[in-house]
C-alpha positions as CSV (number, residue, x, y, z in Angstrom):
1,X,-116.0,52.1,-139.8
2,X,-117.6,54.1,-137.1
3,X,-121.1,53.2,-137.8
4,X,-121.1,49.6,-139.0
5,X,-123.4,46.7,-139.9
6,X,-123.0,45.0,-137.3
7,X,-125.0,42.0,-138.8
8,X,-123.2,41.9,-142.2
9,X,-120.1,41.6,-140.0
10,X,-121.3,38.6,-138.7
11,X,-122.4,37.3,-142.1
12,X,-119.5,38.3,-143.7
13,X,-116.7,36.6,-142.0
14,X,-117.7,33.2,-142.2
15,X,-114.6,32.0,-144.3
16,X,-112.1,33.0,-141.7
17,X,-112.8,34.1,-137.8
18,X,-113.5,37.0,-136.4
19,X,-112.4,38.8,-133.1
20,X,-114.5,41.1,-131.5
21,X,-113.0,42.9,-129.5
22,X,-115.2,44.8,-126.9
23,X,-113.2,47.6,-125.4
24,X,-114.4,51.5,-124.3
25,X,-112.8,54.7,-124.3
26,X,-112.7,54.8,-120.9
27,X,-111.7,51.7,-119.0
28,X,-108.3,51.3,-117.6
29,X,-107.9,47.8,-117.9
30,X,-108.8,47.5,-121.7
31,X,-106.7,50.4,-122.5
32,X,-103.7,48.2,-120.9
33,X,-104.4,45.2,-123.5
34,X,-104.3,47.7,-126.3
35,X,-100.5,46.8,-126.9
36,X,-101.3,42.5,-126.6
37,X,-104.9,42.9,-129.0
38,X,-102.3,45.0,-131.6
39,X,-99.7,42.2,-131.4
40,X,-102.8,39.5,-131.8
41,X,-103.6,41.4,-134.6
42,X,-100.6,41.3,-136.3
43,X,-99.5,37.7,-135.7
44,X,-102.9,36.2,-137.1
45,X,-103.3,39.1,-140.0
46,X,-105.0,37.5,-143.1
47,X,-105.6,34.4,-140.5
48,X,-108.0,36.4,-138.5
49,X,-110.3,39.9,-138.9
50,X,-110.1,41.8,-135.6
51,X,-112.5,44.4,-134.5
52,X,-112.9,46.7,-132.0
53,X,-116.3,46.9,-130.6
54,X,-117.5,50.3,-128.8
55,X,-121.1,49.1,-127.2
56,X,-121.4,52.1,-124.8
57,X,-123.5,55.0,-125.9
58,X,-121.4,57.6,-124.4
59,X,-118.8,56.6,-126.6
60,X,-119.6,58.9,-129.2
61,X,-117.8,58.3,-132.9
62,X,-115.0,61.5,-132.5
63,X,-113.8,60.2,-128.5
64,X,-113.7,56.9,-130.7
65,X,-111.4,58.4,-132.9
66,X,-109.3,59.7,-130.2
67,X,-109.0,56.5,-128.4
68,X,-107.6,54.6,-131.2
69,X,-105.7,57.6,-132.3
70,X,-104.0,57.8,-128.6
71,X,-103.6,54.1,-128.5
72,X,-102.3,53.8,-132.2
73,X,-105.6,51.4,-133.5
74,X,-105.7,50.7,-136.9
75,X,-107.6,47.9,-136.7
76,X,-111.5,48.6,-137.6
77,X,-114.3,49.2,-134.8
78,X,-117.5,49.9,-135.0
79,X,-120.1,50.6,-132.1
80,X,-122.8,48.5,-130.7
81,X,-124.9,51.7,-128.9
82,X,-127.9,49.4,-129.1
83,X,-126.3,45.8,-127.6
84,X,-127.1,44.1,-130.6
85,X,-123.6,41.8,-130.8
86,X,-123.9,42.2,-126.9
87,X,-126.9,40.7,-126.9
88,X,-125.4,37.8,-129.5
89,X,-122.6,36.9,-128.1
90,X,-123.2,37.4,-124.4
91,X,-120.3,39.8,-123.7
92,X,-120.5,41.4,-120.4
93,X,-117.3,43.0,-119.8
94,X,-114.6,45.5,-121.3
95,X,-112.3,43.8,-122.3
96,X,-113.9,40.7,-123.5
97,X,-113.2,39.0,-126.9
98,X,-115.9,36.7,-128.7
99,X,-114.8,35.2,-131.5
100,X,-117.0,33.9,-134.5
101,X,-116.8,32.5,-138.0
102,X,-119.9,33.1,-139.5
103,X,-122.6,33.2,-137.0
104,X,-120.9,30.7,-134.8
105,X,-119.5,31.7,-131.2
106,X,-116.1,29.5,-130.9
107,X,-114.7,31.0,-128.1
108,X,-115.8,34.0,-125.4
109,X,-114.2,35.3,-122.6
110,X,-110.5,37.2,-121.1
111,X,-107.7,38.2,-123.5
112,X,-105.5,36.5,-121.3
113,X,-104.8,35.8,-117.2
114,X,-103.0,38.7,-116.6
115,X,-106.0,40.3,-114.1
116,X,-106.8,37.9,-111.3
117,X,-109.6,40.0,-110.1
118,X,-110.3,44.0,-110.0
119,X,-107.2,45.8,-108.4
120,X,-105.0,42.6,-108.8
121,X,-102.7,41.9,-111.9
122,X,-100.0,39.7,-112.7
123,X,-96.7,40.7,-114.3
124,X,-97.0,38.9,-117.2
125,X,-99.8,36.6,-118.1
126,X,-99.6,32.7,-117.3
127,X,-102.0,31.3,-119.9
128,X,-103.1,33.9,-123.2
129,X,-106.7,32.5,-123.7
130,X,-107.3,34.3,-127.0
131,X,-103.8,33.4,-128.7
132,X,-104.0,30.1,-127.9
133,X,-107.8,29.8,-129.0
134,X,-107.5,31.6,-132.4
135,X,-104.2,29.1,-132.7
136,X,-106.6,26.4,-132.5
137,X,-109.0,27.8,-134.8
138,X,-106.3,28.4,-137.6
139,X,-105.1,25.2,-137.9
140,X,-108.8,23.5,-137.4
141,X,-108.6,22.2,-134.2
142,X,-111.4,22.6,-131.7
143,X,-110.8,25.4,-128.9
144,X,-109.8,23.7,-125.5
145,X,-111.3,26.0,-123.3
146,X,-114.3,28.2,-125.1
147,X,-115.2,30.5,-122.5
148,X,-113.4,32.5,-120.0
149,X,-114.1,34.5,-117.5
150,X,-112.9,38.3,-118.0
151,X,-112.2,40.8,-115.4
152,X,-112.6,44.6,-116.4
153,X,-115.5,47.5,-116.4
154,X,-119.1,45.8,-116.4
155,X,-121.2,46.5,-119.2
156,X,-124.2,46.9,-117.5
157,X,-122.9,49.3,-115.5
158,X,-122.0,51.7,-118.2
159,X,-124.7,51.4,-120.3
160,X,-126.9,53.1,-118.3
């Protein structure tokens, strides 16, 4: 769904959580997680509702298309041209992950610890943020840690 409600979305999930996944067609570091948010996907399926979230403008619905076609998406998306669930959950970089149940931010922040900082990236991740918040989530435990901080392509510098 290309062109979604975003605030139905948000209303609509409050019996299980959802993870938005803010990504774009264009940054290098969230095209690397795509492999990691598919395998999130999969493990909490029917535990969790994952979607990818396109808030750049330039992002137009057919590159979308191509990007999930390229990196074999078949999760939803939809796209935020105008910064609304920006603007709610306070997501500032691609990739960042907020995830809600209902209209309630439980955790916000990095997929994982695999990027230290821009231009320096671990092997393998030593802590996965997101797996071991929605873990948390699912079995109705509060989340340990509820923000991160991410590391990819800054929002505000590619919404202008």
């Amino acid at each position: 769904m290309l062109a979604g409600l975003i605030l139905s979305l948000l209303v609509a999930q409050a019996d299980r959580p959802t993870v938005y996944v803010f990504t774009t067609t264009d940054c290098p570091i969230s095209n690397r997680y795509a492999p990691e948010i598919k395998r999130l996907a999969a493990k909490f399926e029917g535990q969790a509702k994952f979607v990818l979230v396109y808030p750049v403008p330039s992002d137009s619905p057919e590159l979308i298309r191509e990007h999930k076609k390229r990196f074999a998406y078949s999760i939803e998306s939809i796209r935020d041209t105008d910064q609304k669930l920006v603007k709610t959950t306070h997501v500032s970089i691609t990739p960042e992950v907020a995830v809600m149940k209902g209209d309630q931010l439980l955790y916000r922040g990095r997929i994982d610890d695999r990027y230290v900082e821009l231009g320096k990236e671990r092997p393998a991740p030593t802590k996965r943020d997101l797996e071991d918040a929605l873990a948390a989530i699912v079995a109705g435990k509060s989340v340990a840690s509820r923000e991160t901080r991410a590391i990819g392509c800054i929002l505000s510098d590619l919404v202008k």
